[in-house]
N, C-alpha and C positions, 0 to 999 in steps of 0.2 A: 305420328308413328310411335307405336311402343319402343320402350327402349330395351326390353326384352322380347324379341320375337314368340306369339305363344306356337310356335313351327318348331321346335326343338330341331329339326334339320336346318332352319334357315337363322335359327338365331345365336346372337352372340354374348357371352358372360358379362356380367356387370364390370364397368370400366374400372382400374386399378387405384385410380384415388378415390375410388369410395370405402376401398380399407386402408385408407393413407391418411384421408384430410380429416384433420379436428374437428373441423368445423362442421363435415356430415355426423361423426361420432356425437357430438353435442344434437346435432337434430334427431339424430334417432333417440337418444333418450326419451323426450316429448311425442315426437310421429310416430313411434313404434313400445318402447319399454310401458313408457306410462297410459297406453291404450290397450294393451292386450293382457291378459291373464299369466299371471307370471307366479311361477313354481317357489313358492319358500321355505318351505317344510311339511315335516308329516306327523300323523297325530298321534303316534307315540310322545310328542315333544307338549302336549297341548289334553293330555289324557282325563283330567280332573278338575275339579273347581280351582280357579286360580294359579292353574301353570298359565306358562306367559313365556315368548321370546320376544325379541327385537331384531329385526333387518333395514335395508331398506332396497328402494324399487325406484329406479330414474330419477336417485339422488332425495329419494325422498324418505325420510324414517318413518317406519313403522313401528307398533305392538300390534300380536295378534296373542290371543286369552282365552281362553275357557271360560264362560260367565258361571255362577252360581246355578243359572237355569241351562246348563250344561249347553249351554250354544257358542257357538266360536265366533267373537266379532273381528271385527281389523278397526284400529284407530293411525292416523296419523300422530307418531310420538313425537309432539309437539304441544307443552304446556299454553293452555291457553291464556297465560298473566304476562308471562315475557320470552317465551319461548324455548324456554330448558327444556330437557328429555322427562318426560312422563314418567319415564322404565329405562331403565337397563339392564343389559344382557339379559338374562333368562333365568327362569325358576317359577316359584311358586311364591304369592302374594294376596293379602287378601282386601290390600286397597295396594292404590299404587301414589306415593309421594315424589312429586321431582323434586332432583336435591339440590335446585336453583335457590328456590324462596318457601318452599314446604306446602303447595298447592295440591290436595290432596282429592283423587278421583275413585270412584267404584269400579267394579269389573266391568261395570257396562257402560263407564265412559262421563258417569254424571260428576261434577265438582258435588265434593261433601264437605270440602273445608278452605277458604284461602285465607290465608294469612295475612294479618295486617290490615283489610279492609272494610274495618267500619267507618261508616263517614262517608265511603265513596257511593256522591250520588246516581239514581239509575241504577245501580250495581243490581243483577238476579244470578242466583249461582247458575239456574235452569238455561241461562243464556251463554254458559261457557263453559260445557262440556266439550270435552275430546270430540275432536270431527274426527266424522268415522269412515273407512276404507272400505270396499268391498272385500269378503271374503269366502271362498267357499271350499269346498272339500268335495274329493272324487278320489277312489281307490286307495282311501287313507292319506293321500297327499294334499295338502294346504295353497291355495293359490290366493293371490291377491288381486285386486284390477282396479289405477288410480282413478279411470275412467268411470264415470257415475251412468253414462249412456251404453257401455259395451253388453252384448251379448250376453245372455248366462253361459257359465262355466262350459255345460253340457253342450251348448251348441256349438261354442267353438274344437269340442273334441271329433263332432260330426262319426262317421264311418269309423274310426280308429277307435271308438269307447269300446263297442263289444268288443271288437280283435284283441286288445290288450285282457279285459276281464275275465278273459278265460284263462289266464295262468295267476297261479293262487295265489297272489300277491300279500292279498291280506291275512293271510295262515304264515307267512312266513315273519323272519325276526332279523331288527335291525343286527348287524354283525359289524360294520365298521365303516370308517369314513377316510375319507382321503382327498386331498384337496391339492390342485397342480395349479401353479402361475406360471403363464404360455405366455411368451411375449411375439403374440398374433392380435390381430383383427379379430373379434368374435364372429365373425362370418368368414373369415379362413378357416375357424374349427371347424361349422357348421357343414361349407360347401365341403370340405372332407370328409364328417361325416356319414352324407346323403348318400356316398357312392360306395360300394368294395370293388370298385375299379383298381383300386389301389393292393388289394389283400396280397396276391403274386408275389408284388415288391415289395412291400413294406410290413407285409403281416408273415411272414411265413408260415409262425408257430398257429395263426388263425386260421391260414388258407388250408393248412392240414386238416384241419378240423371240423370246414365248413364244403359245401360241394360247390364250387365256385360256379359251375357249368353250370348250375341251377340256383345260381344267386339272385332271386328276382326284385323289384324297386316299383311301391306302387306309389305313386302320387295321390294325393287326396285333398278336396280344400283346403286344408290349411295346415297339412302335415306329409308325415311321408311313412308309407310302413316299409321296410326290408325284411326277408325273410329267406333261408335256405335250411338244406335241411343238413344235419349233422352226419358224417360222413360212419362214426361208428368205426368200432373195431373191422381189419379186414385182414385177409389171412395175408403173411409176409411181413406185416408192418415190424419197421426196424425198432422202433417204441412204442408202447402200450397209448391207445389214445386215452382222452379223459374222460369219453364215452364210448361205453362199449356193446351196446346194443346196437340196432340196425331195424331202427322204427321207420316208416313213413311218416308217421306225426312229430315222431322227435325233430326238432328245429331252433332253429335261435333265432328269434323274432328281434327287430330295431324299430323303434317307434320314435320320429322327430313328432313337434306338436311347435308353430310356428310364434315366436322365433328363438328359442332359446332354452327349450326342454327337452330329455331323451328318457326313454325307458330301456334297456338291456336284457332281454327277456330268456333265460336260458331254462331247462329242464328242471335244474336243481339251484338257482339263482337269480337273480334278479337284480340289476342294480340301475339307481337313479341320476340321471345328472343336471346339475343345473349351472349352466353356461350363462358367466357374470361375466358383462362387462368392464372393466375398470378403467382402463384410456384406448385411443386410440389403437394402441399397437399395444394393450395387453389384457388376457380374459383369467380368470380364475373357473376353473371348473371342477366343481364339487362333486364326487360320485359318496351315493351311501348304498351300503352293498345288504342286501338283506338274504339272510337264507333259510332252508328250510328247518326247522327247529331242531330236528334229530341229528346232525350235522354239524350244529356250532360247538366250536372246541374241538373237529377231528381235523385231522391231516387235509383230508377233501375239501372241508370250508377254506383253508389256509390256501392250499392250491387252487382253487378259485379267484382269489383272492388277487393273488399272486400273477396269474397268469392275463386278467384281467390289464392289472399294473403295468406288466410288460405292453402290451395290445397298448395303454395309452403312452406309455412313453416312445414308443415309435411314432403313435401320432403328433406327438409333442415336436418329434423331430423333423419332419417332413414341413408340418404346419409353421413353425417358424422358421424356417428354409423358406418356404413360399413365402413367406411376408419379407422377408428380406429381397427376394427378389422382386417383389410388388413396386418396388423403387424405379427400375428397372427404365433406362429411356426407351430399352429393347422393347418394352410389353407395354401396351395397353388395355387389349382386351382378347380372348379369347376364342374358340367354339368348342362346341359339347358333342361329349360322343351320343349320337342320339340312341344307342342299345346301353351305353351304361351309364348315363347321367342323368336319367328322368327327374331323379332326386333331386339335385342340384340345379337343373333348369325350373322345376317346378318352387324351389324357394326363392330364387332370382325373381321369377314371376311375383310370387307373391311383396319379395322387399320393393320392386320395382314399382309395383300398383302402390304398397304404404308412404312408398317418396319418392313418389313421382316430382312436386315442385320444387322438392330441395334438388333431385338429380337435374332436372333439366338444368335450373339455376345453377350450378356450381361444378356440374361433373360433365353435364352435356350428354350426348347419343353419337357422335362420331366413334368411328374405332379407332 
């Protein structure tokens, strides 16, 4: 029997120590982070021969570079002599030296110098190049995949690739970054926010500004879209909204992409998030806010900005309130409202198929 009903009437939320126990937090690293395509930047960061950053993806460090033949690779930053870092941090380079032992690599991964090693028999430098990452790029944004067998990029965006393409992402310009430590579960943020079940309560200043009554939630293999349409100026309003036209096309688009990427899609902004896990009971989520060029530097981009901010620190609040209760002898598991949880039974679905033998083993299927 699944351990998530795919009956959304009949079924029930994933059991509470699966954002409690370490020991699932550790498995999904491996069954989920290091198999799927995972969000690390954008290629403003990666523009010319020889920019370069460093991350890493389920504990594993990366470089990802700009070659000479202007192609973007991914390597594991992992010197191949004794295992110092290749690179660090970010910039621009046009070989790259770890500062372990002075083992020296090209943009595209090949050893061109090690140190100290004449004499070693068998030694070819051709045999100890940087092992290389998947990488690839869609809508200027940067993904990684440790997996050498997964899907291309593109497939996994399925249905959701044109939806998002159509707002002009890549006309627009990076404006600022902000980064929150939640002490939640990264799938405490997430089941929050698949739904605007919540907006009523917890959004006010949003739920003004969205039609709630027409807040609709599409599921899709392996994402989720949201979408409503912007409420607009109306006559009596006690304060000026943020938008003040009254389109039917105007909307504010959500875009999940499974497990741990968002897009934020609004008229005049756009912003990205990328939902890190760091332990059990803590996630760092990274949004970069990009706007429309003519914009940066006014009041408006500011107030964007701003308003935005607000919107997550509410969910900041709510989200580690629930994780604290996740403790709870009272609670196990739950059920989903089947008119406003599509979202969030359709990601349960999906973590539930990726770990499967770890849930059955450790968390079980009883409520």
């Amino acid at each position: 029997m699944s351990l998530v009903d795919p009956n959304i009437a009949c079924a029930w939320t994933l059991p509470a120590r699966l954002y409690t126990d370490s020991s699932v937090f550790s498995a999904e690293q491996e069954q989920i982070f290091a198999r799927t395509w995972q969000l690390v930047g954008h290629r403003r960061q990666v523009e010319k021969a020889g920019d370069f950053f460093t991350t890493q993806v389920a504990n594993e460090p990366l470089l990802v570079v700009r070659g000479n033949d202007a192609r973007l690779r991914g390597f594991f930053n992992v010197c191949r002599h004794r295992a110092g870092p290749a690179a660090e941090g970010c910039g621009s380079r046009k070989v790259f030296r770890c500062v372990y032992h002075g083992w020296t690599y090209a943009l595209d991964g090949t050893l061109i110098h090690s140190t100290e090693m004449d004499g070693v028999e068998g030694f070819r430098h051709e045999d100890f190049a940087l092992l290389p990452a998947r990488c690839e790029e869609w809508f200027d944004l940067i993904f990684v995949n440790l997996d050498p067998l997964a899907p291309p990029l593109v497939d996994s965006l399925g249905a959701l690739r044109p939806m998002a393409e159509r707002f002009p992402f890549r006309s627009m310009k990076f404006f600022e970054r902000r980064t929150y430590d939640m002490k939640c579960n990264w799938k405490t943020y997430v089941d929050n926010y698949l739904e605007g079940f919540h907006l009523p309560t917890v959004h006010p200043g949003l739920n003004r500004e969205l039609a709630f009554n027409a807040y609709t939630v599409e599921p899709h293999a392996q994402g989720v879209r949201q979408f409503s349409p912007i409420r607009g100026a109306q006559s009596g309003d006690a304060a000026p909204r943020r938008y003040q036209e009254n389109r039917e096309d105007l909307t504010a688009d959500y875009f999940w992409l499974f497990p741990n990427w968002m897009l934020n899609c609004y008229p005049d902004n756009l912003s990205v998030n990328m939902i890190v896990p760091v332990e059990t009971e803590r996630t760092m989520a990274i949004f970069d806010f990009y706007l429309i060029e003519k914009d940066l530097g006014t009041a408006a981009a500011r107030s964007s900005v701003d308003f935005s901010n607000q919107v997550q620190i509410e969910d900041i609040g709510i989200c580690e309130a629930v994780q604290k209760n996740l403790h709870s002898r009272s609670y196990q598991r739950g059920r989903f409202s089947a008119t406003q949880e599509k979202g969030v039974h359709a990601f349960h679905r999906i973590y539930a198929e990726r770990m499967a033998e770890i849930i059955t083993s450790r968390a079980g299927t009883h409520q």
